[in-house]
Backbone as a ProteinNet text record, in pm:
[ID]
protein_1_A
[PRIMARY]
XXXXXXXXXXXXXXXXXXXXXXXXXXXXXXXXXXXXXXXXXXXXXXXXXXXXXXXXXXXXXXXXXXXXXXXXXXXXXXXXXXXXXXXXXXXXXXXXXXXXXXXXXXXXXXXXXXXXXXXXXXXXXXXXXXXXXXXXXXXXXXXXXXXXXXXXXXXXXXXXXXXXXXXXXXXXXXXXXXXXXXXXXXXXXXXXXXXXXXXXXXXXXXXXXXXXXXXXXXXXX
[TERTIARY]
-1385.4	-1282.7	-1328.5	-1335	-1318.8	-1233.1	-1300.8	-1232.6	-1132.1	-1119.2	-985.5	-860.9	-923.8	-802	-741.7	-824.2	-757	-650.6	-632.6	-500.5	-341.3	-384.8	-292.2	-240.6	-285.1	-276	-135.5	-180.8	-24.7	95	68.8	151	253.1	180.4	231.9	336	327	381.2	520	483.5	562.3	688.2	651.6	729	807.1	788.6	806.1	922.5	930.9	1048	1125.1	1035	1147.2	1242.9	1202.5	1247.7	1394.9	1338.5	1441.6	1384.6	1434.9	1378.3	1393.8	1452.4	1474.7	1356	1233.8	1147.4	1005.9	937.7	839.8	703.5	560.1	524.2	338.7	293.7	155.6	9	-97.1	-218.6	-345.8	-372.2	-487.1	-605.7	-701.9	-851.7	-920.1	-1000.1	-1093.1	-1158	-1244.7	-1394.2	-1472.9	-1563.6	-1679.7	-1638.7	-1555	-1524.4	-1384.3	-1332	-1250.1	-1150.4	-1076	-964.7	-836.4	-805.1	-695.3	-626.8	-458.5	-437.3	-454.7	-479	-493.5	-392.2	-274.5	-159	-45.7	69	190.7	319.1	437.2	564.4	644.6	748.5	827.1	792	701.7	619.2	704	832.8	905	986.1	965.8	1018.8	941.3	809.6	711.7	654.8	639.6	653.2	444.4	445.8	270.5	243.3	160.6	81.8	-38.1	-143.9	-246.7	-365.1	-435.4	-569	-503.6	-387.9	-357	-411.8	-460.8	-481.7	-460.7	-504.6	-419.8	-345.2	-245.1	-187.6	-259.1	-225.5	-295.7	-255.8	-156.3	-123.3	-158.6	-208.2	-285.3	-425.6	-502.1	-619.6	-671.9	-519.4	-515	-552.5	-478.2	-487.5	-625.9	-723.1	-844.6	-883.4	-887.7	-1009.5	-921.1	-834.3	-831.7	-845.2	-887.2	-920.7	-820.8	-690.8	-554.4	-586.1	-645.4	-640.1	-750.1	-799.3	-906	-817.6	-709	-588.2	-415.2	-427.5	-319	-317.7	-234.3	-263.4	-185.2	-94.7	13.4	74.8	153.4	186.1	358.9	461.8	563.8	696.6	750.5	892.7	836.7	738.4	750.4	816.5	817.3	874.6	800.5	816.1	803.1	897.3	860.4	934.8	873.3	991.1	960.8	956.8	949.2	927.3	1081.1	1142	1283.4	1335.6	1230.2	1228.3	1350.3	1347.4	1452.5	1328.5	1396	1362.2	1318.9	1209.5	1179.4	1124.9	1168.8	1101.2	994.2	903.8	715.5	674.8	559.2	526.7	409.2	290.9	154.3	83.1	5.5	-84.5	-180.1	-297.5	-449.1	-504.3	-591.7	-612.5	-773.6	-857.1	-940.2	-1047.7	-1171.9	-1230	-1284.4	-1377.2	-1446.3	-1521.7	-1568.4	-1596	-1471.7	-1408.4	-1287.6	-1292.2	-1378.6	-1372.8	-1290.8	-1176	-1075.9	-1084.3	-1028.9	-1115.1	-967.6	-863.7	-729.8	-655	-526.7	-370.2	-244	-160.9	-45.6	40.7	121	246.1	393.7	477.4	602.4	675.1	768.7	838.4	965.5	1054.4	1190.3	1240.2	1348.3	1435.9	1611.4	1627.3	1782.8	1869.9	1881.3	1935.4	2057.9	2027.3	2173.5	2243.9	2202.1	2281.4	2391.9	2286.4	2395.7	2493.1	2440.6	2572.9	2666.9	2669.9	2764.7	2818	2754.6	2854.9	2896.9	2851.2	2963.8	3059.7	3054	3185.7	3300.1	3260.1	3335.8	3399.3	3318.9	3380.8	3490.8	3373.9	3506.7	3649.1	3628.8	3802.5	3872.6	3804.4	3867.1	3851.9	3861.9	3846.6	3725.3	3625	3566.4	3404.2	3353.5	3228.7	3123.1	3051.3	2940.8	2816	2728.5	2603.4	2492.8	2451.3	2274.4	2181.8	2038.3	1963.1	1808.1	1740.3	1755.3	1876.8	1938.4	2049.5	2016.7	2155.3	2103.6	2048.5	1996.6	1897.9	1802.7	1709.1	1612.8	1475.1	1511	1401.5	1353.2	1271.9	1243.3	1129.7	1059.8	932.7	839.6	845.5	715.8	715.3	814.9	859.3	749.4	710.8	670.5	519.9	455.5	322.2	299.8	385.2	410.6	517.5	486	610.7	487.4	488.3	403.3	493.7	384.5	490.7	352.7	420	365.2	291.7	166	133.4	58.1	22.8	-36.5	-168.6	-265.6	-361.7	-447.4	-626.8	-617	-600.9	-583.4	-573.6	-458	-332.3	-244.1	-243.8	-321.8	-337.3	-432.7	-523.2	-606.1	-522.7	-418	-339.1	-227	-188.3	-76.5	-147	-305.5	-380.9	-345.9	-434.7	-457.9	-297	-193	-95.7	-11.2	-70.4	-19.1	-110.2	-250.2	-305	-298.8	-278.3	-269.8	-77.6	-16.8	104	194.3	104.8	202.5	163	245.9	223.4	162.3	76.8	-42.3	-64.3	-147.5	-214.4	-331.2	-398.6	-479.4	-644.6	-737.5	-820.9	-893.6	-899.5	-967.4	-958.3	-797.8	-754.6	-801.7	-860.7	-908.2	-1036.3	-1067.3	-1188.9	-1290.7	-1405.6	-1508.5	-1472.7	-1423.7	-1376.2	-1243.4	-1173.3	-1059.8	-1074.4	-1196.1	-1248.8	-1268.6	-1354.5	-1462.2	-1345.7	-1214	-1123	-1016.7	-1014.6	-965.3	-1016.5	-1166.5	-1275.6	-1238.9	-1263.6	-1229.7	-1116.9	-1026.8	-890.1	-911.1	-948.2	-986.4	-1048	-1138.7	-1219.6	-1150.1	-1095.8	-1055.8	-913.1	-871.8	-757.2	-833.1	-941.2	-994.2	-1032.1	-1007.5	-973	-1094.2	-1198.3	-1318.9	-1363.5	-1329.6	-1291.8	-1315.6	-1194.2	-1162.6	-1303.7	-1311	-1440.4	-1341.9	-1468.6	-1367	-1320.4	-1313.9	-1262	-1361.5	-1463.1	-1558.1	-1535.6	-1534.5	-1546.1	-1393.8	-1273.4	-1128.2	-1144	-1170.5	-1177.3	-1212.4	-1343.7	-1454.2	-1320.4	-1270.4	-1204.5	-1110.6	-1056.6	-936.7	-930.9	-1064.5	-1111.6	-1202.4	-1247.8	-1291.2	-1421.9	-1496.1	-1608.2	-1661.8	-1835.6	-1913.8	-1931.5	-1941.9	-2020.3	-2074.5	-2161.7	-2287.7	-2248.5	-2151.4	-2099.4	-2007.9	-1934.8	-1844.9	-1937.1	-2050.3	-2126.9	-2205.1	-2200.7	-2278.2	-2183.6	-2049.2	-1963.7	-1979.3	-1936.1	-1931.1	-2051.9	-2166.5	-2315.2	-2301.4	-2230.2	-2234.4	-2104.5	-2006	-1914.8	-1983.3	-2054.7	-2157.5	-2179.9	-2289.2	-2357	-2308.4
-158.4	-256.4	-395.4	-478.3	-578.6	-688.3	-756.3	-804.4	-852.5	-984.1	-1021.5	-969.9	-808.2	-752.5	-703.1	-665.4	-584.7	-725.6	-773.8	-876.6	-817.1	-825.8	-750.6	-634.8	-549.1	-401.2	-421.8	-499.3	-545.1	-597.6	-716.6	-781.5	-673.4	-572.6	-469.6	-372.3	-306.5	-304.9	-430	-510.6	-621.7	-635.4	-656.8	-689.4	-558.9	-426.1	-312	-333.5	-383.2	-363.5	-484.7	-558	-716.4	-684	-649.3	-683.2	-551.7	-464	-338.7	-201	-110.2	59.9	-6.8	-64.6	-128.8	-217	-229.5	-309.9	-211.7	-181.2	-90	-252.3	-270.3	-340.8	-243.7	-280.4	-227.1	-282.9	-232	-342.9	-257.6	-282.1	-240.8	-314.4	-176.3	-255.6	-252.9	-353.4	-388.2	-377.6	-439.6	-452.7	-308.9	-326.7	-234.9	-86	-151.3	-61.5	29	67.6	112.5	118.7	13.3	15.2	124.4	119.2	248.7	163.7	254.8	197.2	214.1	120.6	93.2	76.8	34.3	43.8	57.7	101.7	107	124.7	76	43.7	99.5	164.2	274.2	292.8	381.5	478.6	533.9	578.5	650.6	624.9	465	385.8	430.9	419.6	495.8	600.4	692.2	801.5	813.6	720.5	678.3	685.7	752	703.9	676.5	663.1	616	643.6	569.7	626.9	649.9	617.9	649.5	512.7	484.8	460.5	351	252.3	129.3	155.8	104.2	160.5	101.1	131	32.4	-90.2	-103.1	-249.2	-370.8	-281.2	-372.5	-411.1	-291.6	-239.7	-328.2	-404.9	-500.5	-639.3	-627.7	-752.9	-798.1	-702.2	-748.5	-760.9	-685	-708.7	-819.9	-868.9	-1001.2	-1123.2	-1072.4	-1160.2	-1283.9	-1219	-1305.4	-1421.6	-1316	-1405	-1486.3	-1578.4	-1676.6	-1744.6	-1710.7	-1841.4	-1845.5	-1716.6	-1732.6	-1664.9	-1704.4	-1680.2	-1552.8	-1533.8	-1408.1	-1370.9	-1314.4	-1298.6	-1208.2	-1275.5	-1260.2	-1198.5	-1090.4	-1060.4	-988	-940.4	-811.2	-671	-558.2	-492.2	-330.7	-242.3	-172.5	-21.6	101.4	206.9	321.8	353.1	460.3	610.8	642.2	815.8	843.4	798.8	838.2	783.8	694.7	632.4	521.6	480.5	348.8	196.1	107	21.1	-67.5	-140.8	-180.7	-333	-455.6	-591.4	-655.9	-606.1	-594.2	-714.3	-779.7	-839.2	-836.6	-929.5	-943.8	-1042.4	-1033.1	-1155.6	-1131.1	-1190.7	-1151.9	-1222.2	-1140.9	-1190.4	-1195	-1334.1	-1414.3	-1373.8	-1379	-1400.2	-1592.2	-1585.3	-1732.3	-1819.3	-1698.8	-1754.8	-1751	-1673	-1725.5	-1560.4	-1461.9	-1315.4	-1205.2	-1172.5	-1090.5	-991.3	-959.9	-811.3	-711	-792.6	-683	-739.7	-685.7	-696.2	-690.1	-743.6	-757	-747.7	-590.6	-593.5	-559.6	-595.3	-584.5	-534.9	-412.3	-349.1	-341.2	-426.8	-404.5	-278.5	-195.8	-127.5	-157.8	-229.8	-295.3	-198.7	-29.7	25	45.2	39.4	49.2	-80.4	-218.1	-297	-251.8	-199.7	-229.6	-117.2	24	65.7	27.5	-95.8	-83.1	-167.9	-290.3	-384.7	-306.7	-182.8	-99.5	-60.3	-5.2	26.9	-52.8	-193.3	-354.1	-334.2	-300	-324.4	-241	-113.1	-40.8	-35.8	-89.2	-78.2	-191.9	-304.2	-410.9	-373.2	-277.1	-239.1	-290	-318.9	-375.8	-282.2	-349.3	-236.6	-241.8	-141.6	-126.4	-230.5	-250.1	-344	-255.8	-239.4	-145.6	-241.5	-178.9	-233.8	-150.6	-228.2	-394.1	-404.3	-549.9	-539.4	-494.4	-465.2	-434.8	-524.4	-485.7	-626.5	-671.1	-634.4	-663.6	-607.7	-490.6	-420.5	-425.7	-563.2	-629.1	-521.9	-552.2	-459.6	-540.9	-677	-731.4	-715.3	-647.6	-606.5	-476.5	-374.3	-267	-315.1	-449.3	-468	-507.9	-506.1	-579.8	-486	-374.2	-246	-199.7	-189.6	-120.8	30.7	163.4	271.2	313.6	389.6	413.1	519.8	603.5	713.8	707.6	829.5	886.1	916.2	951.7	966.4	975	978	892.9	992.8	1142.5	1265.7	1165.8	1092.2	1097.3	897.5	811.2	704.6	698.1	789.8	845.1	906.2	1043.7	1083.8	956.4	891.3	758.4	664.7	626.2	508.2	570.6	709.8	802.5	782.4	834	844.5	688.5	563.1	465.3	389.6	504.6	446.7	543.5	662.5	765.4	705.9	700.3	709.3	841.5	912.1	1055.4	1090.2	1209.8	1293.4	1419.4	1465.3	1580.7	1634.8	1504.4	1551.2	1649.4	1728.1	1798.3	1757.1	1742.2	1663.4	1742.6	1868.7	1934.5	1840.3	1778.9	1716.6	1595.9	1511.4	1390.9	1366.7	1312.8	1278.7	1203.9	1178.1	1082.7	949.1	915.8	755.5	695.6	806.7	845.5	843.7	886.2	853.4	726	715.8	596.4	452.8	468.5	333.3	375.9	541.1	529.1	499.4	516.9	448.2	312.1	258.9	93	62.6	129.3	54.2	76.3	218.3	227.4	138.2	87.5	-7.4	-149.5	-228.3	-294.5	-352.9	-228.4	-218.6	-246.3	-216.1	-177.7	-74.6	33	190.6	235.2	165.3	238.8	184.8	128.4	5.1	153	259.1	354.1	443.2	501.5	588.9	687.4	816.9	908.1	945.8	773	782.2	774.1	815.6	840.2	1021.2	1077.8	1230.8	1266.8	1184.6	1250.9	1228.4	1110.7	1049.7	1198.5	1215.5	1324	1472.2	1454.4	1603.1	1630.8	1506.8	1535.7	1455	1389.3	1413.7	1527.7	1628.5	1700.8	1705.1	1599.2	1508.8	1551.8	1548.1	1527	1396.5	1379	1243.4	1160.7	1219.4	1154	1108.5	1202.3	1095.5	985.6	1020.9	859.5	731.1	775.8	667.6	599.8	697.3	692.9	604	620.2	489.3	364.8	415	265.6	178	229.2	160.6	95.4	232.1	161.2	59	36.7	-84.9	-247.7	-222.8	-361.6	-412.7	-327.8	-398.1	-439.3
1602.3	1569.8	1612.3	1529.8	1551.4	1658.5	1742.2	1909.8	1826.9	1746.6	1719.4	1699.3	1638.5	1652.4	1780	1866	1996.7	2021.6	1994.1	2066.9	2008.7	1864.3	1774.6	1765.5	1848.1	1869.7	1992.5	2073.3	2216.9	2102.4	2000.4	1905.3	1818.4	1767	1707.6	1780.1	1874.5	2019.2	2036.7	2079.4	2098.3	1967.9	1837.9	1755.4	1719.3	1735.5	1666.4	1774.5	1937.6	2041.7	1986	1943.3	1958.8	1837.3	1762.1	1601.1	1549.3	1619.1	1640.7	1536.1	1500.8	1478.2	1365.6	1225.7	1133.7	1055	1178.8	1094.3	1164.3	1075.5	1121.4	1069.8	1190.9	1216.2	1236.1	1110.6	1089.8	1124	1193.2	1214.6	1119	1032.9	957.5	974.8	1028	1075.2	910.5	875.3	775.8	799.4	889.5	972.4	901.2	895.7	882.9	792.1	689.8	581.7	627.8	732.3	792.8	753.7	679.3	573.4	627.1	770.5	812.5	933.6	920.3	1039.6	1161.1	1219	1416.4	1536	1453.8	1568	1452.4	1488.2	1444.7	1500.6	1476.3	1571.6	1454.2	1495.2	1401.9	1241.6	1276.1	1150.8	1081.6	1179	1080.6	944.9	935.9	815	702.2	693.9	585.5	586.2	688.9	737.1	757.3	775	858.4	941.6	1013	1165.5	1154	1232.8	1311.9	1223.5	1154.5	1050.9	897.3	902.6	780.6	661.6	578.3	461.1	422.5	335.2	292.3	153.6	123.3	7	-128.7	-234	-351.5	-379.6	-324.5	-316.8	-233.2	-102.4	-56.9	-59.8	-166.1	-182.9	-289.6	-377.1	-519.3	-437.8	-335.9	-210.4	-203.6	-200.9	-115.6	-258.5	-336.2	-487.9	-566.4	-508.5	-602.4	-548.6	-384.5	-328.2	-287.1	-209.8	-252	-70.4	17.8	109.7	131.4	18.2	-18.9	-69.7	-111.2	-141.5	-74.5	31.3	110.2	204.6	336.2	456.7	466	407.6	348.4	261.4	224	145.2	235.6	119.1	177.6	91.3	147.5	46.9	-83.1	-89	-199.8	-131.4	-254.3	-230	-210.2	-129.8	-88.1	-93.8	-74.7	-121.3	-34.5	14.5	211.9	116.3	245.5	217.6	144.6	178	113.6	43.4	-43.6	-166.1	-165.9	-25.3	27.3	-15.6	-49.7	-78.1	59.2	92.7	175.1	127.7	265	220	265.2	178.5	281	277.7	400.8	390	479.2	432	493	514.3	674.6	686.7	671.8	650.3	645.2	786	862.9	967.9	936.1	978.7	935.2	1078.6	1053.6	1181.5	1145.4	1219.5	1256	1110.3	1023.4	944.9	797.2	825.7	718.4	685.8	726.4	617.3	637.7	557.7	625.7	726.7	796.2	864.4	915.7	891.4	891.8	871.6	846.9	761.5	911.1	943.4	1004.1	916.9	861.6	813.1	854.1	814.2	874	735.4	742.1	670.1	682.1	658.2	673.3	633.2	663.5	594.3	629.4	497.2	510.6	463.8	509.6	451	517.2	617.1	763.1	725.3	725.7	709.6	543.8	486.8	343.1	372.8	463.9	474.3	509.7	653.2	703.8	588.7	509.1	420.4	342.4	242.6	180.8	272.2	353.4	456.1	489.3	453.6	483	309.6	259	105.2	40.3	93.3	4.7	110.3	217.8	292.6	213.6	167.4	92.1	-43.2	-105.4	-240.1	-347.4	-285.3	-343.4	-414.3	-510.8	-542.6	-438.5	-406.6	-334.1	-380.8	-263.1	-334.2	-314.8	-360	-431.3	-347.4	-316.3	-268.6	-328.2	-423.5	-420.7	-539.1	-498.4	-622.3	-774.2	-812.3	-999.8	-1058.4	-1132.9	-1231.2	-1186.8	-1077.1	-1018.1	-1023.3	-1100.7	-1117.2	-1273.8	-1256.2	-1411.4	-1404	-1531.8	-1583.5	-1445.6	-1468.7	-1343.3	-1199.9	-1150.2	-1035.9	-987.7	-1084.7	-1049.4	-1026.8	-1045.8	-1041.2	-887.6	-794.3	-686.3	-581	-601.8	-531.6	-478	-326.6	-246.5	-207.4	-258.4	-250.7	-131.5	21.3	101.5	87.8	139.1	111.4	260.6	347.6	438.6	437.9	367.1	316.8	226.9	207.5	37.9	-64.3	-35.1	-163.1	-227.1	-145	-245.5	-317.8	-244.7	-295.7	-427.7	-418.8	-530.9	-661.6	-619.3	-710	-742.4	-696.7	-689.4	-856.7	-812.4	-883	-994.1	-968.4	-1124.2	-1251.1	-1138.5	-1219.2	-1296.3	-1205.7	-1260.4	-1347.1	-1369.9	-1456.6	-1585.7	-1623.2	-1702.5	-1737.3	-1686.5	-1683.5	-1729	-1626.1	-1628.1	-1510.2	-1485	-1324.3	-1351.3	-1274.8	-1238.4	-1395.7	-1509.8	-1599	-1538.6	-1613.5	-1573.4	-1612.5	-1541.9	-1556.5	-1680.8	-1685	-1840.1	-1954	-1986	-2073.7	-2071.5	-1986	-1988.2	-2063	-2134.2	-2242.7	-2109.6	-2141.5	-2083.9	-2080.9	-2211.2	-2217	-2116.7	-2153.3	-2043.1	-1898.2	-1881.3	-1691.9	-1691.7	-1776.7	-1733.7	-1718.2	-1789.9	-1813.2	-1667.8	-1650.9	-1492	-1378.6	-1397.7	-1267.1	-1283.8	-1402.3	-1383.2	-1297.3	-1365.8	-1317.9	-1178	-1117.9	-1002.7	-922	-971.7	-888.3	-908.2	-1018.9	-946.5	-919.3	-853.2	-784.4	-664.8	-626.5	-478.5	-411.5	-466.8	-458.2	-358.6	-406.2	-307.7	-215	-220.4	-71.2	18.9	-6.7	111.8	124.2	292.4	288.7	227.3	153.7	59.3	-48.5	-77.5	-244.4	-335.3	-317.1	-451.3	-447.1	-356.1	-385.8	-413.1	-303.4	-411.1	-486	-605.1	-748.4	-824.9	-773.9	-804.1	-879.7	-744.1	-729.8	-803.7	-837.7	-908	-1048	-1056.5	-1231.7	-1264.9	-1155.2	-1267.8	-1285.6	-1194.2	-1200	-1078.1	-1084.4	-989.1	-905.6	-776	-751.3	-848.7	-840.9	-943.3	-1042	-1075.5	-1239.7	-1192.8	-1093.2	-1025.1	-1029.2	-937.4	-928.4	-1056.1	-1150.4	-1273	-1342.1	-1325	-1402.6	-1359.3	-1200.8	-1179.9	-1181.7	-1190.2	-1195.8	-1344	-1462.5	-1603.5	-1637.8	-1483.4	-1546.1	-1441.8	-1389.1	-1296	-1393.2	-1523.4	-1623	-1737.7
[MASK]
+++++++++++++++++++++++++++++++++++++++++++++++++++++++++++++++++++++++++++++++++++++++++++++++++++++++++++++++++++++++++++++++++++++++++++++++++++++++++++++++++++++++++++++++++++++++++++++++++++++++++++++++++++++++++++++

């Protein structure tokens, strides 16, 4: 791990007490390909602990290279193990020469508050409020929904399915051309960023190594 981070590891700690069980508070090491988390303060919001994974949304983070034009990124949206809506947000933490080397996130879950305001409402007869409100979930919303996952079998199955747009196609059925446009998307989402994800890819297209690497060598050129 990278020294700058050991400071952040007490910070994580610190904010997970200050902030209350309501905001779960993440430190993801980058440094030296590592891409997992290093500290965490109530896990039980995304249902994560310690080494677990970066999601694809933050994996879009690094391959588009967002913290070369911002120090964070703030108020997107997020989706817990219990498919509760969460209000995510991230810093990129910089070493000396400017090159990312880990993530500080903080995960709200405003789900207690909205109970208690339905509870205020409906005694005053009034309609319940949804979270996130209705009408919010435009089509461009879903490009920017960080959905949590624990390890990469399922950030791998996650990419696959939001790039196929179906759930547990079977890789028999997938054509060659059909890989080769899911490796892309794969890669640049970021996907291999993770140690690992060339052999899950492997496993659950169906595919050898060799042919993983064999794409991505034929999408460089």
């Amino acid at each position: 791990m990278h020294i700058i981070l050991e400071q952040y590891k007490t910070l994580v700690e610190f904010l997970g007490q200050a902030l209350g069980s309501d905001y779960e508070v993440v430190l993801h090491d980058l440094s030296e390909g590592n891409n997992a988390i290093v500290a965490i303060a109530n896990g039980h919001i995304s249902g994560r602990s310690m080494g677990a994974p970066l999601t694809a949304l933050a994996l879009r983070f690094l391959a588009d290279k967002e913290y070369e034009q911002h120090d964070y990124k703030v108020g997107y949206r997020g989706v817990s193990r219990k498919n509760g809506h969460l209000r995510s947000s991230t810093m990129f933490i910089k070493d000396e020469e400017g090159r990312v080397i880990g993530m500080l996130c903080i995960n709200f879950d405003p789900s207690r508050g909205v109970q208690a305001a339905n509870a205020v409402l409906s005694m005053c007869g009034l309609p319940p409020v949804s979270c996130p409100p209705a009408g919010e979930d435009e089509e461009g919303a879903a490009q920017s929904t960080e959905i949590f996952v624990s390890n990469i079998p399922d950030v791998v199955r996650g990419a696959i399915e939001e790039v196929t747009g179906r759930s547990g196609l079977p890789s028999s059925r997938l054509t060659m051309e059909e890989k080769i446009r899911i490796v892309e998307a794969l890669q640049q989402a970021g996907l291999f960023h993770l140690k690992g994800a060339v052999s899950e890819v492997a496993a659950q297209l169906g595919s050898s190594e060799a042919t993983i690497y064999r794409y991505l060598s034929k999408l460089k050129n």
